[in-house]
mmCIF file of the N, C-alpha and C atoms, coordinates in Angstrom:
data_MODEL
# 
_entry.id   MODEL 
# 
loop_
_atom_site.group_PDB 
_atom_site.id 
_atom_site.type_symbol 
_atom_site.label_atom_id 
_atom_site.label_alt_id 
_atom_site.label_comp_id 
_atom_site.label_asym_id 
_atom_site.label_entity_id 
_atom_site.label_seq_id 
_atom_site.pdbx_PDB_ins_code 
_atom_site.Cartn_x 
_atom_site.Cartn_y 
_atom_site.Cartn_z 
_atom_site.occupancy 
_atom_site.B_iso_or_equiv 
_atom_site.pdbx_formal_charge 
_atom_site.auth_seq_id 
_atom_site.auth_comp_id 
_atom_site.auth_asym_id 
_atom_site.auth_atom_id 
_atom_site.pdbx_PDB_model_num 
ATOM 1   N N  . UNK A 1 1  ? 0.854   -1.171 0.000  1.00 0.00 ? 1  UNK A N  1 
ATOM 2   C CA . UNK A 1 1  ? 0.000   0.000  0.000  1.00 0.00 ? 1  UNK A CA 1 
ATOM 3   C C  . UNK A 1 1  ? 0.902   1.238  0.000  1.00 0.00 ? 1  UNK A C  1 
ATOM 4   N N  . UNK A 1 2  ? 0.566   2.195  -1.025 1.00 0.00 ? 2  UNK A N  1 
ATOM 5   C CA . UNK A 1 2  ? 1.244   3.074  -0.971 1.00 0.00 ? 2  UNK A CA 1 
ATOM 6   C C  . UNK A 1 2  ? 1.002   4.536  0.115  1.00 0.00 ? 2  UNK A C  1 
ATOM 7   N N  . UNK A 1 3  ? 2.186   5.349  0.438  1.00 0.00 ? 3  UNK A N  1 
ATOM 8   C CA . UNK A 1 3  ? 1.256   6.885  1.012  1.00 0.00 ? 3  UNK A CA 1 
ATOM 9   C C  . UNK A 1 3  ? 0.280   7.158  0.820  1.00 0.00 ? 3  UNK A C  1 
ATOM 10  N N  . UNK A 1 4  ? 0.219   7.276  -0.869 1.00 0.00 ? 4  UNK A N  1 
ATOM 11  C CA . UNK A 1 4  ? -1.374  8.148  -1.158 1.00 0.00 ? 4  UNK A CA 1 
ATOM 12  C C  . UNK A 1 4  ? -2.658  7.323  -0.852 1.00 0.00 ? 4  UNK A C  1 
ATOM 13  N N  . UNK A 1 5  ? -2.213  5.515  -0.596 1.00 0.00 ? 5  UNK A N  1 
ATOM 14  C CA . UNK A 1 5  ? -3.579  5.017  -0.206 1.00 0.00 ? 5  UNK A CA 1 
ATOM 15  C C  . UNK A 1 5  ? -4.000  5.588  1.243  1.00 0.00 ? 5  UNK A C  1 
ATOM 16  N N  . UNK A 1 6  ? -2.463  5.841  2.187  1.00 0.00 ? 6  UNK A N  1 
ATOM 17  C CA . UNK A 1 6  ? -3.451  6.356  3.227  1.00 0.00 ? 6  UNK A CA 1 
ATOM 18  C C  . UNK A 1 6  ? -3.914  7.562  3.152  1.00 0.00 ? 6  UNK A C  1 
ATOM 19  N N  . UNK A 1 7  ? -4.222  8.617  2.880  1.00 0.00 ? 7  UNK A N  1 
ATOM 20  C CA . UNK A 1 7  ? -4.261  9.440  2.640  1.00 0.00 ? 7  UNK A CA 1 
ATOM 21  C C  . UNK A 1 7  ? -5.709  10.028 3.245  1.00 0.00 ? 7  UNK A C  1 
ATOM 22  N N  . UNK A 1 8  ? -6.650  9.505  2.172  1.00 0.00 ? 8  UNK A N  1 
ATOM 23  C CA . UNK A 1 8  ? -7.959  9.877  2.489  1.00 0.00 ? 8  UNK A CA 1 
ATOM 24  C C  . UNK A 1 8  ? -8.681  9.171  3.620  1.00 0.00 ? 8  UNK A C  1 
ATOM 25  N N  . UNK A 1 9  ? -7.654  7.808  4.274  1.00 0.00 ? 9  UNK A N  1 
ATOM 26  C CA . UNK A 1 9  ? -8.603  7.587  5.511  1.00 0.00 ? 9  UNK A CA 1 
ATOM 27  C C  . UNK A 1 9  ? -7.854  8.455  6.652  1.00 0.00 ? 9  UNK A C  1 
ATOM 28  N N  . UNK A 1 10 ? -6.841  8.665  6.405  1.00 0.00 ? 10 UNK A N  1 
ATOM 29  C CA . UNK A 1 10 ? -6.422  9.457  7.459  1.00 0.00 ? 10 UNK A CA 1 
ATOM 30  C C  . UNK A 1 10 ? -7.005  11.609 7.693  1.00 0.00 ? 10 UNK A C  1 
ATOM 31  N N  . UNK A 1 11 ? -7.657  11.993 6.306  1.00 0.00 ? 11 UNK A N  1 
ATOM 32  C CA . UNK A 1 11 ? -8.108  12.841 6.331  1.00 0.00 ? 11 UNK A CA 1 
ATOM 33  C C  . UNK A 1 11 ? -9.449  12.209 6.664  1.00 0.00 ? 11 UNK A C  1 
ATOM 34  N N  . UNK A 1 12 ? -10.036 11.521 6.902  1.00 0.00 ? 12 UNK A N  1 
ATOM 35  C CA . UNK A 1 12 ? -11.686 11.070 7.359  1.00 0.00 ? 12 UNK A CA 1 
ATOM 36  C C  . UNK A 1 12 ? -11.668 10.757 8.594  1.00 0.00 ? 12 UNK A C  1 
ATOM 37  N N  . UNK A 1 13 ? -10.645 10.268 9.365  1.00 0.00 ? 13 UNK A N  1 
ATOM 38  C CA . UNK A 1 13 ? -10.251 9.897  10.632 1.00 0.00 ? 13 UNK A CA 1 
ATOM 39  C C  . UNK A 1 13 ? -9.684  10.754 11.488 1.00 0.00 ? 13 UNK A C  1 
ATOM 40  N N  . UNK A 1 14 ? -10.657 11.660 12.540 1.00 0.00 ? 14 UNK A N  1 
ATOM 41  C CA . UNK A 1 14 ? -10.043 12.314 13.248 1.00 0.00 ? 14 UNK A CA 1 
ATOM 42  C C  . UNK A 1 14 ? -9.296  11.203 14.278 1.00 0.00 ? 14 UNK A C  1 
ATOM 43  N N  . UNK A 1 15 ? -7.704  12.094 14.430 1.00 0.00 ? 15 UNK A N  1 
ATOM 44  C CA . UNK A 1 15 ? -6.962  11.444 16.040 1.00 0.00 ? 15 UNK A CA 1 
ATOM 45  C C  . UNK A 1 15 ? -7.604  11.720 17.198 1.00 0.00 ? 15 UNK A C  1 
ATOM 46  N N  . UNK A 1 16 ? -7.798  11.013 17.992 1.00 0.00 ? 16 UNK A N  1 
ATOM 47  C CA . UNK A 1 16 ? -8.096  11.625 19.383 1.00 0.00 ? 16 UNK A CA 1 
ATOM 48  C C  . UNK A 1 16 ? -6.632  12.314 20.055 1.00 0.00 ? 16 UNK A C  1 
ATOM 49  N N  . UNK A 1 17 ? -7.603  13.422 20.974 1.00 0.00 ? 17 UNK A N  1 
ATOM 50  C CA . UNK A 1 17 ? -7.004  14.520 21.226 1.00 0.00 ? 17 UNK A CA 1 
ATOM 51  C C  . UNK A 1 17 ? -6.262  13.942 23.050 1.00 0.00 ? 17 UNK A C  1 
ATOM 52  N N  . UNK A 1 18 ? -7.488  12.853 23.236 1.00 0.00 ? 18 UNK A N  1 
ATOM 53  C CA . UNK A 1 18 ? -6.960  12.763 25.063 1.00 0.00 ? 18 UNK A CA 1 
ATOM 54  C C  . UNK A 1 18 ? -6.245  11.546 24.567 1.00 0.00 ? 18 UNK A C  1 
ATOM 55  N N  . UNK A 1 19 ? -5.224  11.375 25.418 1.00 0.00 ? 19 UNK A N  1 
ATOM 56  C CA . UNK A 1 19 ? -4.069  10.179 25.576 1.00 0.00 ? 19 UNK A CA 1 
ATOM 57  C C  . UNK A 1 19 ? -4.540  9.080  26.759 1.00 0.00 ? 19 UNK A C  1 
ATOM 58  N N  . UNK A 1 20 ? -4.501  7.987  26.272 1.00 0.00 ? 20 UNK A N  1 
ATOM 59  C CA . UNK A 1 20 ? -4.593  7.225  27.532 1.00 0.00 ? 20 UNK A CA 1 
ATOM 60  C C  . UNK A 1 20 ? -3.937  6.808  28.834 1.00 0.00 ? 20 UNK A C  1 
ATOM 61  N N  . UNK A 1 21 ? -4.996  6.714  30.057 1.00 0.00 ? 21 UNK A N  1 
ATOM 62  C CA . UNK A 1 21 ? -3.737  7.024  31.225 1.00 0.00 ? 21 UNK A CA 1 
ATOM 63  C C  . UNK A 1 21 ? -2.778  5.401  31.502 1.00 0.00 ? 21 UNK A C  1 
ATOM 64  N N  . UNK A 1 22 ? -2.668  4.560  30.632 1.00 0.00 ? 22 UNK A N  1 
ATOM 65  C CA . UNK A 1 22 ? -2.090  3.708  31.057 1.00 0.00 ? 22 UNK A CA 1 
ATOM 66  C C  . UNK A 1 22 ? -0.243  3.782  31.024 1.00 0.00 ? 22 UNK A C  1 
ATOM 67  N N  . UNK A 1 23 ? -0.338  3.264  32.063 1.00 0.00 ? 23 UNK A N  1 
ATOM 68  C CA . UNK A 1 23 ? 1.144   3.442  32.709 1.00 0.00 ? 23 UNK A CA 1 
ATOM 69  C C  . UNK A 1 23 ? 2.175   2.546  32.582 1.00 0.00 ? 23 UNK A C  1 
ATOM 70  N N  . UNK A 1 24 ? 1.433   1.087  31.974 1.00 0.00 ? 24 UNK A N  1 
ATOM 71  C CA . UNK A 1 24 ? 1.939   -0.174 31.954 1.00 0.00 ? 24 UNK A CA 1 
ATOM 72  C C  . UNK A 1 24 ? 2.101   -0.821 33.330 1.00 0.00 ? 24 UNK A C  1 
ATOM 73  N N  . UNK A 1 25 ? 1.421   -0.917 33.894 1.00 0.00 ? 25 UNK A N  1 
ATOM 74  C CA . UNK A 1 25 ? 1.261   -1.434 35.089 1.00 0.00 ? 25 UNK A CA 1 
ATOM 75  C C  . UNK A 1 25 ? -0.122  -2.193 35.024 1.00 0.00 ? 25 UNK A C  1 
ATOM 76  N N  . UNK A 1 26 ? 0.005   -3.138 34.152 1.00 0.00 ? 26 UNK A N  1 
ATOM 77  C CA . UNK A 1 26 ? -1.469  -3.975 33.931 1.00 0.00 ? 26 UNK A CA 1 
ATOM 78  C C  . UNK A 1 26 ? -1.712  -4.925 34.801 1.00 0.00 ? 26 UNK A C  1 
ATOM 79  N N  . UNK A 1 27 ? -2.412  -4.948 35.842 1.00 0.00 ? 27 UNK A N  1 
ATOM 80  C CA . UNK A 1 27 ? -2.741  -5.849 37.046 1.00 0.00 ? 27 UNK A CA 1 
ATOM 81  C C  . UNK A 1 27 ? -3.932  -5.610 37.718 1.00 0.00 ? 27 UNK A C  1 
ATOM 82  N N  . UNK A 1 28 ? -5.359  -6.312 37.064 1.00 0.00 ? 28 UNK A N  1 
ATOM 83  C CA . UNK A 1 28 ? -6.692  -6.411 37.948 1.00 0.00 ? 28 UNK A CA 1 
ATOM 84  C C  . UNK A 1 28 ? -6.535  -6.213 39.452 1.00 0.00 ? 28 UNK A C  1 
ATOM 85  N N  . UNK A 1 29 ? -7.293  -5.797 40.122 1.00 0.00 ? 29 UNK A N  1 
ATOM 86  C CA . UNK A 1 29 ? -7.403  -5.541 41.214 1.00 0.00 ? 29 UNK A CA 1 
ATOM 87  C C  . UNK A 1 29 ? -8.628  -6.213 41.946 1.00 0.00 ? 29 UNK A C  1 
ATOM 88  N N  . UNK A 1 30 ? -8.484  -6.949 43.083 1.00 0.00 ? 30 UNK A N  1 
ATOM 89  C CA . UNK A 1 30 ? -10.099 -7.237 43.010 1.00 0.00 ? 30 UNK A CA 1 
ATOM 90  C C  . UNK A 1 30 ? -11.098 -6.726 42.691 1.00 0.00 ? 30 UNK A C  1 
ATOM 91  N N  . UNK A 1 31 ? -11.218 -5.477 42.799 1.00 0.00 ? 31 UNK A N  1 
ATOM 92  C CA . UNK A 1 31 ? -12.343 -4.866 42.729 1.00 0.00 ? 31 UNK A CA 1 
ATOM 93  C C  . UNK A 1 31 ? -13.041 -4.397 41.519 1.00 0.00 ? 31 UNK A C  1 
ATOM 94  N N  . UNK A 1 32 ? -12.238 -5.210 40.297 1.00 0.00 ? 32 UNK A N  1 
ATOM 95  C CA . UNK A 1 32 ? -12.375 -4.864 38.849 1.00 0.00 ? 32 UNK A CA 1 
ATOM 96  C C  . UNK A 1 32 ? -11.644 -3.852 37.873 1.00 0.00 ? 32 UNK A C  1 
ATOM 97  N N  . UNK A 1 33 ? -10.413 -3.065 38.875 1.00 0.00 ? 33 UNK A N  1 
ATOM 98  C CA . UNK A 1 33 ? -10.063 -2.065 38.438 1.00 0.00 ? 33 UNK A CA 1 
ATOM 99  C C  . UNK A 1 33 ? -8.311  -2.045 37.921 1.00 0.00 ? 33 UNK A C  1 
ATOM 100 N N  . UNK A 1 34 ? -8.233  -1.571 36.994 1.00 0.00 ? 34 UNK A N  1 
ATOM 101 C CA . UNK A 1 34 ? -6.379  -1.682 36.724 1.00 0.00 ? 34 UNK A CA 1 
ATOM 102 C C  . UNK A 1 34 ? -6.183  -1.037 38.053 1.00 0.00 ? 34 UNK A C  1 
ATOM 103 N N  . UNK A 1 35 ? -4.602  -1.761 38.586 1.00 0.00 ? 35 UNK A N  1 
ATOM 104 C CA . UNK A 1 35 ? -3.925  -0.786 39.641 1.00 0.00 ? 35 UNK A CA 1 
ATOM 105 C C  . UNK A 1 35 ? -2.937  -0.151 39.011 1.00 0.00 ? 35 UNK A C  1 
ATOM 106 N N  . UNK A 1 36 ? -2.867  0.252  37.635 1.00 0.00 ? 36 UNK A N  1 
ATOM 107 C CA . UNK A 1 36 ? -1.964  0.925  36.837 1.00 0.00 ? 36 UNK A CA 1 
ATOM 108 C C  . UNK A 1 36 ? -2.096  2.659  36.665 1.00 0.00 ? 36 UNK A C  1 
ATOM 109 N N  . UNK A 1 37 ? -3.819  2.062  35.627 1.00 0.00 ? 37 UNK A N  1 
ATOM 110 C CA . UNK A 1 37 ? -4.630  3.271  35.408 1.00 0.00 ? 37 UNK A CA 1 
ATOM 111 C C  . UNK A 1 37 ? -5.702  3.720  36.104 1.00 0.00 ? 37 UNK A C  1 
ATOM 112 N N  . UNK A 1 38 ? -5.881  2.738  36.482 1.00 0.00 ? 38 UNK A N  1 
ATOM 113 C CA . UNK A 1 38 ? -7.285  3.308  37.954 1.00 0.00 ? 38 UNK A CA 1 
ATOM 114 C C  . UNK A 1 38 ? -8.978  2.927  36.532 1.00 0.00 ? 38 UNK A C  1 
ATOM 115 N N  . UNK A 1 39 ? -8.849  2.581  35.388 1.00 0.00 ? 39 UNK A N  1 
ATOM 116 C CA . UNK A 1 39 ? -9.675  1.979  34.401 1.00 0.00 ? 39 UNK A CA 1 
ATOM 117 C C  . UNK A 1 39 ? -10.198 0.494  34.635 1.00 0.00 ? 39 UNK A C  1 
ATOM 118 N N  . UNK A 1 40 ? -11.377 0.221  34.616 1.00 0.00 ? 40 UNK A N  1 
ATOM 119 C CA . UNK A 1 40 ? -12.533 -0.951 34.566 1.00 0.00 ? 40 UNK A CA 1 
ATOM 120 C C  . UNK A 1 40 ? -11.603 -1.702 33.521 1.00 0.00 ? 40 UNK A C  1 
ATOM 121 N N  . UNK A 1 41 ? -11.909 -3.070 33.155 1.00 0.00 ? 41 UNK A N  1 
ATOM 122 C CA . UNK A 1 41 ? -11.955 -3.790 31.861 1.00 0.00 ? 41 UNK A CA 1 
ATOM 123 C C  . UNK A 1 41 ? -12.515 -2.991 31.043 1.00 0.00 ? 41 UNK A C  1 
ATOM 124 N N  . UNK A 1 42 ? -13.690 -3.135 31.006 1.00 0.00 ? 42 UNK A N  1 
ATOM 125 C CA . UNK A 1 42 ? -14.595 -2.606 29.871 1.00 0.00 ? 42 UNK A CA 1 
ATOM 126 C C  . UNK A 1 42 ? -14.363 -0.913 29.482 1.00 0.00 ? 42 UNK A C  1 
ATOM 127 N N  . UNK A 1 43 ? -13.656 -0.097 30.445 1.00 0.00 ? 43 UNK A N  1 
ATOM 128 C CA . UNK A 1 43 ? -13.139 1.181  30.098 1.00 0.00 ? 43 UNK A CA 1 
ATOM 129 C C  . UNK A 1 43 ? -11.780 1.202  29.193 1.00 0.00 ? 43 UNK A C  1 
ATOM 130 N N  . UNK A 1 44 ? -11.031 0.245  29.968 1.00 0.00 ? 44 UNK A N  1 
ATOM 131 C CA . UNK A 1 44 ? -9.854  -0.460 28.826 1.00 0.00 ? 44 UNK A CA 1 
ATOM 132 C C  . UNK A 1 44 ? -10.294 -0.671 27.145 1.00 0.00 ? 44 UNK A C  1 
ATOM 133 N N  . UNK A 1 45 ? -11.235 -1.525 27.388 1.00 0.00 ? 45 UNK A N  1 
ATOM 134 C CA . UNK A 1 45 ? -11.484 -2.173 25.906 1.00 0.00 ? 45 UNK A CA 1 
ATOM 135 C C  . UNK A 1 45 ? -12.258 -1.442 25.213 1.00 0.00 ? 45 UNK A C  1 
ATOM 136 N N  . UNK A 1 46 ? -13.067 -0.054 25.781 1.00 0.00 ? 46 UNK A N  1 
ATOM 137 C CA . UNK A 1 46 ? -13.474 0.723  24.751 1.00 0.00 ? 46 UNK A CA 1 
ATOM 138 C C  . UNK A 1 46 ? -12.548 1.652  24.531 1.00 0.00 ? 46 UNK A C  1 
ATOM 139 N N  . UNK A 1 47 ? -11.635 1.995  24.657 1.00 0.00 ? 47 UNK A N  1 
ATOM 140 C CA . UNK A 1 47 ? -10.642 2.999  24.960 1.00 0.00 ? 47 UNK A CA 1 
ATOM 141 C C  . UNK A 1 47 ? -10.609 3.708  23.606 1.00 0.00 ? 47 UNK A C  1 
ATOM 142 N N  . UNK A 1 48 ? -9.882  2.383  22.719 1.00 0.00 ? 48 UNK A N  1 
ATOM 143 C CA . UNK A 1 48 ? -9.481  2.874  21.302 1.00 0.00 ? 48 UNK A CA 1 
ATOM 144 C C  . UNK A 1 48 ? -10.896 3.222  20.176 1.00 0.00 ? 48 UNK A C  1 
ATOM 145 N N  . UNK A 1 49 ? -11.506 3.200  21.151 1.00 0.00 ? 49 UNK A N  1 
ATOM 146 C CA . UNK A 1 49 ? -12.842 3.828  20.100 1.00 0.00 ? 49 UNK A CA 1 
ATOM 147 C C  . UNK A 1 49 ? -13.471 4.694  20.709 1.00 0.00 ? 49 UNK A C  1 
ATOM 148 N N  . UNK A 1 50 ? -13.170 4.980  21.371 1.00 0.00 ? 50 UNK A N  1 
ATOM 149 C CA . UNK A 1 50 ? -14.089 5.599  22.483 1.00 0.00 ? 50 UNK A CA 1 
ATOM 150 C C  . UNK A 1 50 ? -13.625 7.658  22.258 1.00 0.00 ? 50 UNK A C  1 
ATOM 151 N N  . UNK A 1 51 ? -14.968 7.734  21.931 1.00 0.00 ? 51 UNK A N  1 
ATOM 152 C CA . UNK A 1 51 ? -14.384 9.614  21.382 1.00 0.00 ? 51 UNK A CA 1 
ATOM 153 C C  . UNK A 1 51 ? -14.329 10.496 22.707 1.00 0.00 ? 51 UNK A C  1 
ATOM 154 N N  . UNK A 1 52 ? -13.451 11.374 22.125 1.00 0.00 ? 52 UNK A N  1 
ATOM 155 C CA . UNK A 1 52 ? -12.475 12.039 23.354 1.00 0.00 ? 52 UNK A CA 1 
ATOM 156 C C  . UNK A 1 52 ? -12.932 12.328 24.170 1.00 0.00 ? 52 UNK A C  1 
ATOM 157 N N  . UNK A 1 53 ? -14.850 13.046 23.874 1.00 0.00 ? 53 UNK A N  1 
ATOM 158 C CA . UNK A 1 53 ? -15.832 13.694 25.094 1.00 0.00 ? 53 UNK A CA 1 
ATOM 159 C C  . UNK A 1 53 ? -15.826 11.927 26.236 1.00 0.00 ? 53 UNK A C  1 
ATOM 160 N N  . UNK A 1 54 ? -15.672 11.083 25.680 1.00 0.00 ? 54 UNK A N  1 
ATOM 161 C CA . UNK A 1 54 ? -15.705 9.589  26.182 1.00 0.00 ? 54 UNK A CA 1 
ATOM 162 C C  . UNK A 1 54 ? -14.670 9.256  27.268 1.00 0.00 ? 54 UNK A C  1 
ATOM 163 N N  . UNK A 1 55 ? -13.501 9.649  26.680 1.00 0.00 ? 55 UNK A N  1 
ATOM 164 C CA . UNK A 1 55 ? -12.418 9.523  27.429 1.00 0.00 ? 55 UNK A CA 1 
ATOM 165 C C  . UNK A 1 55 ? -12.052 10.313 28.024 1.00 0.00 ? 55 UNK A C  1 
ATOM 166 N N  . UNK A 1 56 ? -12.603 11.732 28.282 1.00 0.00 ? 56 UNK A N  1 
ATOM 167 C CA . UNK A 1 56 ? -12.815 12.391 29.345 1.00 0.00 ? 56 UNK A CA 1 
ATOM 168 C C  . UNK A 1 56 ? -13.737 11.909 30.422 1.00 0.00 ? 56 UNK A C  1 
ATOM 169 N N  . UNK A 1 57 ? -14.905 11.558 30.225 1.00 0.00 ? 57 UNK A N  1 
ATOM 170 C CA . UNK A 1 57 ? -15.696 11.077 31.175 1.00 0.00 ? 57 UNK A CA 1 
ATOM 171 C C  . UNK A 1 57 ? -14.871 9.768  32.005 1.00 0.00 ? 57 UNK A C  1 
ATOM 172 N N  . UNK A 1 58 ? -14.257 8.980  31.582 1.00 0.00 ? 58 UNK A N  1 
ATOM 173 C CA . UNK A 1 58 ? -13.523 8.074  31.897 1.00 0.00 ? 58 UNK A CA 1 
ATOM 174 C C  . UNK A 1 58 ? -12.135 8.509  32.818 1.00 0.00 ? 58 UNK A C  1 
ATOM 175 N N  . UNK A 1 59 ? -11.428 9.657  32.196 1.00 0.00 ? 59 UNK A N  1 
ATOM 176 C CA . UNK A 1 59 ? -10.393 10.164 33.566 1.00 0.00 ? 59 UNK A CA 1 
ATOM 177 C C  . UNK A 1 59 ? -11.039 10.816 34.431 1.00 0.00 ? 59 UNK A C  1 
ATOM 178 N N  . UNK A 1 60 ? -12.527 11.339 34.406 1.00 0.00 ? 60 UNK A N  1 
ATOM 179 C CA . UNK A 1 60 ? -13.421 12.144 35.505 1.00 0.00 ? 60 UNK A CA 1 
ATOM 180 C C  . UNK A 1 60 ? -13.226 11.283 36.175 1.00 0.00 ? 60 UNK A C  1 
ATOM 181 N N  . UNK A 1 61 ? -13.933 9.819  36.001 1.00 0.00 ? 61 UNK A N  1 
ATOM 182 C CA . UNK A 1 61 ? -14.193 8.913  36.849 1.00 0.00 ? 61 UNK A CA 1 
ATOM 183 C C  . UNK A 1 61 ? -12.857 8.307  37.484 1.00 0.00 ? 61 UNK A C  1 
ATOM 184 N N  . UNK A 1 62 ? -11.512 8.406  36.980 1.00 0.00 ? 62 UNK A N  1 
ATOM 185 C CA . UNK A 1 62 ? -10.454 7.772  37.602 1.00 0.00 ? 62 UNK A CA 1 
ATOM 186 C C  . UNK A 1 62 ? -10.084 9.075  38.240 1.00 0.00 ? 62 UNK A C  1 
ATOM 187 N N  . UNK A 1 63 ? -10.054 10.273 38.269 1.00 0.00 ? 63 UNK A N  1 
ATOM 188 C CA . UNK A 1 63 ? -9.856  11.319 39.084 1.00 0.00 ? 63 UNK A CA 1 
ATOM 189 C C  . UNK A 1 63 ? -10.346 11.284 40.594 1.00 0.00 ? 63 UNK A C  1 
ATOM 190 N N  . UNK A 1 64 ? -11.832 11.260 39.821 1.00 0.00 ? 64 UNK A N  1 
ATOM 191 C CA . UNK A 1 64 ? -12.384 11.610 41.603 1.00 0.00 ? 64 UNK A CA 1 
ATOM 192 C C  . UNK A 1 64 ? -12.527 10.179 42.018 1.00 0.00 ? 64 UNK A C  1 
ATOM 193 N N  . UNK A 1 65 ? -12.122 9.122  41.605 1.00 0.00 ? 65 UNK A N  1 
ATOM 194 C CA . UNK A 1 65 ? -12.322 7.701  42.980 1.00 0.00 ? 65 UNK A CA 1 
ATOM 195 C C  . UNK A 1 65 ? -10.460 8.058  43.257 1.00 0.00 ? 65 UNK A C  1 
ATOM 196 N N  . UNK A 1 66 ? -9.751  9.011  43.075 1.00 0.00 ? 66 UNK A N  1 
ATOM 197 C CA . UNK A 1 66 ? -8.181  8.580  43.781 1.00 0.00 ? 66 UNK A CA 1 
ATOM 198 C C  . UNK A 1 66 ? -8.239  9.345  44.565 1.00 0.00 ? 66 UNK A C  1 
ATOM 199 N N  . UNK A 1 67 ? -9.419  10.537 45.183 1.00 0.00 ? 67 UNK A N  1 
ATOM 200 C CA . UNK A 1 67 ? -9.740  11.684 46.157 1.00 0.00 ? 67 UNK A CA 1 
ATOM 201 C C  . UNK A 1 67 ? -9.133  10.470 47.092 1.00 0.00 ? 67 UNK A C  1 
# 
């Protein structure tokens, strides 16, 4: 595949703007939660699709449970 094939999916494909908080510290916690990123499974596995207003709501939620 050449450059110019990527081209137009990468102009149709916005990047997300928020970065994910993983730290590499991948280890369940009992309680369902990475003790890395302070992220669910299922917050993990939507991550890479998940649009940025998304993945804000998602560091809200790992913010205020580390009060």
């Amino acid at each position: 595949m050449s450059q110019a094939d990527d081209e137009p999916f990468l102009e149709f494909t916005p990047l997300p703007q928020v970065a994910s908080p993983c730290i590499s510290v991948c280890r369940m916690r009992d309680d369902g939660v990475c003790a890395g990123c302070g992220r669910t499974l299922g917050e993990i596995a939507e991550w890479s699709l998940a649009s940025d207003d998304r993945r804000r709501a998602i560091l809200d939620r790992i913010s205020g449970s580390r009060l």
